[in-house]
TIPA-489368 format. One line per field, with one value per residue (C-alpha): x, y, z. Coordinates in nm, 3 decimals. Layout:
! TIPA-489368
xx = X; ...
yy = Y; ...
zz = Z; ...
//
This chain:
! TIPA-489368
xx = 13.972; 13.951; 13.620; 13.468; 13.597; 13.413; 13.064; 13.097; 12.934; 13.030; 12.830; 12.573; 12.565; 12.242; 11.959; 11.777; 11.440; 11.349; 11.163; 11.205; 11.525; 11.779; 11.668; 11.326; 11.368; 11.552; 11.308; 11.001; 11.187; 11.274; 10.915; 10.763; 11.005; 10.930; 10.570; 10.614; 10.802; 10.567; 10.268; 10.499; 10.566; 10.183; 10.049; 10.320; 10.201; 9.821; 9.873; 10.139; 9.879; 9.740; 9.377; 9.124; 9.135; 8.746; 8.650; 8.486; 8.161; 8.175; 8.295; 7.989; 7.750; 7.933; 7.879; 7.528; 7.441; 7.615; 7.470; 7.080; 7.101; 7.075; 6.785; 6.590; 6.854; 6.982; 6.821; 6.780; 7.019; 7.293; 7.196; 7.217; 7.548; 7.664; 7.504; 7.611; 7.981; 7.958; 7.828; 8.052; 8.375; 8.216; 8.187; 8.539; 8.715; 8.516; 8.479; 8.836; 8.525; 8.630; 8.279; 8.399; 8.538; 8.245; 7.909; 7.610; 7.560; 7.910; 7.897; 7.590; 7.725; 7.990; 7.887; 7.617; 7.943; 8.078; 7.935; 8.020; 7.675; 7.377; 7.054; 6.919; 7.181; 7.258; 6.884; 6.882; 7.220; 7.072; 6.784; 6.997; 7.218; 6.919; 6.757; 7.043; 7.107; 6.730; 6.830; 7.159; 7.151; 6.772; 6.734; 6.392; 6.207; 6.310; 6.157; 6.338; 6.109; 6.283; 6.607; 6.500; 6.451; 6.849; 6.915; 6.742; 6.870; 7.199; 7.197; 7.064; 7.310; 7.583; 7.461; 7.328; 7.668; 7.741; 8.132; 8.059; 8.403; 8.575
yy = 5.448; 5.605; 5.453; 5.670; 5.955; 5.966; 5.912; 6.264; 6.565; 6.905; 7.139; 7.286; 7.696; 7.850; 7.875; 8.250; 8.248; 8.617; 8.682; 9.092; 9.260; 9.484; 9.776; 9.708; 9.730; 10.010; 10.203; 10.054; 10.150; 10.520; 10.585; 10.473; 10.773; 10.987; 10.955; 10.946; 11.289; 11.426; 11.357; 11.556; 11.788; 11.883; 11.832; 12.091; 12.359; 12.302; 12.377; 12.698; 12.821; 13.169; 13.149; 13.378; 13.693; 13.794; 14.158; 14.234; 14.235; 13.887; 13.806; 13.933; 13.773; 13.418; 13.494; 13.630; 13.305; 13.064; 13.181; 13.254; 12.819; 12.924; 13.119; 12.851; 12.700; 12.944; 13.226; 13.520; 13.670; 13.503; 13.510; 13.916; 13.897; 13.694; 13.886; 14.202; 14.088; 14.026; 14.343; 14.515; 14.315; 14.478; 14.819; 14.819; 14.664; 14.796; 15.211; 15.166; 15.294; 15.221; 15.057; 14.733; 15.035; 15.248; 15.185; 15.216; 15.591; 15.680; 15.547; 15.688; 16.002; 15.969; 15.819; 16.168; 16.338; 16.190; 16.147; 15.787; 15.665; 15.831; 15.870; 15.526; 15.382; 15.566; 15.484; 15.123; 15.076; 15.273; 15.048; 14.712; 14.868; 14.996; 14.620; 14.448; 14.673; 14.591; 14.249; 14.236; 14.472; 14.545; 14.183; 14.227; 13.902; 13.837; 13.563; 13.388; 13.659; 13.950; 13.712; 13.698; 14.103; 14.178; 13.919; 14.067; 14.468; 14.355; 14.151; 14.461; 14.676; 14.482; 14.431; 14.826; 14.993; 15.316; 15.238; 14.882; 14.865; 15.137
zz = 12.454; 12.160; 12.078; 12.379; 12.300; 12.013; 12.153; 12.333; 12.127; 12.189; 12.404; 12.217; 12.218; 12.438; 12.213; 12.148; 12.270; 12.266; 11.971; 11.991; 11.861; 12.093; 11.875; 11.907; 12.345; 12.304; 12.104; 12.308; 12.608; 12.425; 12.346; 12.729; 12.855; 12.565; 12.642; 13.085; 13.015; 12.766; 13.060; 13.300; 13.112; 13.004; 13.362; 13.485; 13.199; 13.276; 13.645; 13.564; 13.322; 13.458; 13.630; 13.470; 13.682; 13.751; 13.823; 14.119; 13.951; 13.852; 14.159; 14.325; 14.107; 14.149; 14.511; 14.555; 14.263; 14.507; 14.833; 14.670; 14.738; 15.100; 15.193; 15.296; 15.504; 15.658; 15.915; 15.797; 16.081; 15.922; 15.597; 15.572; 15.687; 15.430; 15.168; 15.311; 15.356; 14.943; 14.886; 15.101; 14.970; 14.583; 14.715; 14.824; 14.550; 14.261; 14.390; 14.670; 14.928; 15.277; 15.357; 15.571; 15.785; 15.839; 15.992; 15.737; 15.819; 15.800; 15.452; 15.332; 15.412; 15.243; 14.893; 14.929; 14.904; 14.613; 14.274; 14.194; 14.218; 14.038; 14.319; 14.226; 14.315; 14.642; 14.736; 14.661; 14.884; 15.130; 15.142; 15.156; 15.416; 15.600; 15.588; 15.709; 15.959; 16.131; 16.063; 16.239; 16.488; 16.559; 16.503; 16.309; 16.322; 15.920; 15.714; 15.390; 15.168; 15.353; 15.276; 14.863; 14.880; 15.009; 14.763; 14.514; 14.587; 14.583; 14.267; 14.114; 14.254; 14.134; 13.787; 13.750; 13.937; 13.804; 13.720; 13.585; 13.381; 13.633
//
């Protein structure tokens, strides 16, 4: 009996087959979280970053650029709306003139009164103002040339206000 006993090796202990340290996984896992909260963190600051503020001006001009795509496709009925809503939207944040409350006459009257804008300028918004209104309300047969002109008069209104920085 003895004899047998002796045939019987011990267990052998489990064999290692990861090649990479502990440290290493730690600091490979340390550096994923590191770099998953360094994404978070930047995406968060981009989107908290102010917008740039435009003036009113600017605004305009982005707006009259954006719609000039547009005078072919649409009529000029609608089209002089849009381009007098712009204009309008200028007027009253750029001077703090109540124009989207007044009819065109009501304002013309009123910017004779003041001295805000010099008599070119009080001619060529009467003109627009006077255009859109046969357009809107007389409904003058318009074309996409008459479309380009109140394009035109109030791109140069905008860029030639009297209070550009005001």
């Amino acid at each position: 009996m003895i004899f047998l006993a002796q045939e019987f090796h011990d267990i052998a202990p489990p064999v290692d087959y990861f090649l990479l340290k502990p440290w290493m996984v730690f600091c490979g896992v340390a550096a994923l979280l590191l770099l998953v909260g360094l994404t978070i963190w930047l995406v968060k600051w981009w989107r908290r970053r102010p917008a740039k503020i435009l003036t009113p001006r600017e605004r305009a001009l982005d707006q009259l650029a954006r719609i000039e795509n547009q005078i072919e496709t649409l009529p000029p009925y609608q089209y002089s709306i849009r381009v007098s809503d712009i204009l309008r939207r200028y007027v009253t944040e750029q001077y703090q003139l109540p124009i989207t409350r007044q009819t065109s006459v009501e304002f013309l009257n009123t910017l004779a009164a003041t001295s805000q804008f010099s008599a070119d300028e009080q001619s060529l918004l009467g003109d627009f103002l006077n255009r859109c209104d046969l357009i809107k309300f007389a409904r003058y047969e318009a074309s996409a040339a008459d479309s380009r002109l109140l394009l035109e008069e109030a791109n140069r209104f905008v860029k030639g206000g009297a209070l550009a920085s005001a």
